[in-house]
C-alpha positions in Angstrom: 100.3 41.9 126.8 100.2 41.6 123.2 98.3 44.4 120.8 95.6 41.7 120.5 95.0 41.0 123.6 94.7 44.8 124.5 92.5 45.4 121.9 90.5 42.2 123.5 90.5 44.0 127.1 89.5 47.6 125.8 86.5 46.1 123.7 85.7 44.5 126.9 86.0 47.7 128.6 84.3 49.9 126.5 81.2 47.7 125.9 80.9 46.3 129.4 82.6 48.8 132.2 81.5 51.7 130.9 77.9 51.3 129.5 76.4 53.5 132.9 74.9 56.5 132.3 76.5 59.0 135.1 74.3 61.1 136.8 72.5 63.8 135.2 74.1 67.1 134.7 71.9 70.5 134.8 72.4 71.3 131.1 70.7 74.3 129.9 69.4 75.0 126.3 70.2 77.5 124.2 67.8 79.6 122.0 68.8 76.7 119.4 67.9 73.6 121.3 71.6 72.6 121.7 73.4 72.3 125.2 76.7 72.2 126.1 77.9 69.2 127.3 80.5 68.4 129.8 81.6 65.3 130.0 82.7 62.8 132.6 86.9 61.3 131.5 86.8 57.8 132.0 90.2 56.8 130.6 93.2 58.0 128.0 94.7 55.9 125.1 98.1 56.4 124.4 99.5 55.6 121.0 103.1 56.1 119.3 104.1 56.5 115.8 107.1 53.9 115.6 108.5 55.9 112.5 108.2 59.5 113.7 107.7 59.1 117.8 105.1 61.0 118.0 102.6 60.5 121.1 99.1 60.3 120.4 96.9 60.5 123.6 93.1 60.4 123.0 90.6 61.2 126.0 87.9 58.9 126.4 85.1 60.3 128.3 80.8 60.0 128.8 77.9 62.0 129.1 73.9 61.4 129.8 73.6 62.8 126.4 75.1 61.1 124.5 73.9 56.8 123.8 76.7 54.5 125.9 78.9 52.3 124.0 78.3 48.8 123.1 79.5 45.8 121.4 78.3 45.6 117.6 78.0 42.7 115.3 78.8 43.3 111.5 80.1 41.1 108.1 83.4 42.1 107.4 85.0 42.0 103.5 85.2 38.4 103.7 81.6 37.9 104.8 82.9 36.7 107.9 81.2 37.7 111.5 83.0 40.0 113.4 82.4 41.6 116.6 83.0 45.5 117.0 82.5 48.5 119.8 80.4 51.3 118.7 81.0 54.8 120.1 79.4 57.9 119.7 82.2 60.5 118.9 82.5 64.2 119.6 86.0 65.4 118.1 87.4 68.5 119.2 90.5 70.4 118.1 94.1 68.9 117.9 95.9 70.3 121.0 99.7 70.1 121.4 101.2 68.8 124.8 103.9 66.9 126.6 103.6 64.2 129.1 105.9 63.4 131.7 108.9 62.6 129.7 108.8 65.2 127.1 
């Protein structure tokens, strides 16, 4: 497959396979009002820098408490439509690995 028509099939993904809530967790609160959550992996994007090599892999993953993903309509620069995938986004820290090969 092409990039595009990757992109196409992750979009697809995101907004359409993956827009259930799983089942709730037993989160407790803390004396803030904040939990911790744990969330459910769904699937991992691999990337590559063509220049350096360097593997990228980014964990894509769901929780009740947190609003699913879904498709989002927006203008781009040239005032034309464009269709786009809206995710809420919890970032943790960069953590060094290998994969299979190396």
């Amino acid at each position: 497959q092409d990039q595009q028509e990757q992109l196409t099939a992750l979009m697809s993904a995101l907004a359409n396979g993956h827009d259930q809530k799983p089942p709730p967790s037993q989160a407790a609160t803390d004396e803030d009002g904040c939990i911790t959550v744990t969330p459910k992996p769904l699937f991992v994007l691999k990337t590559k820098d063509i220049k350096s090599g360097m593997k990228l892999f980014i964990n894509i993953c769901q929780s009740e408490h947190l609003p699913p993903s879904h498709t989002q309509e927006f203008i781009d620069e040239q005032g034309q439509p464009q269709t786009g995938v809206h995710m809420s986004a919890s970032i943790g820290p960069v953590r060094e690995d290998f994969d299979k090969k190396g």
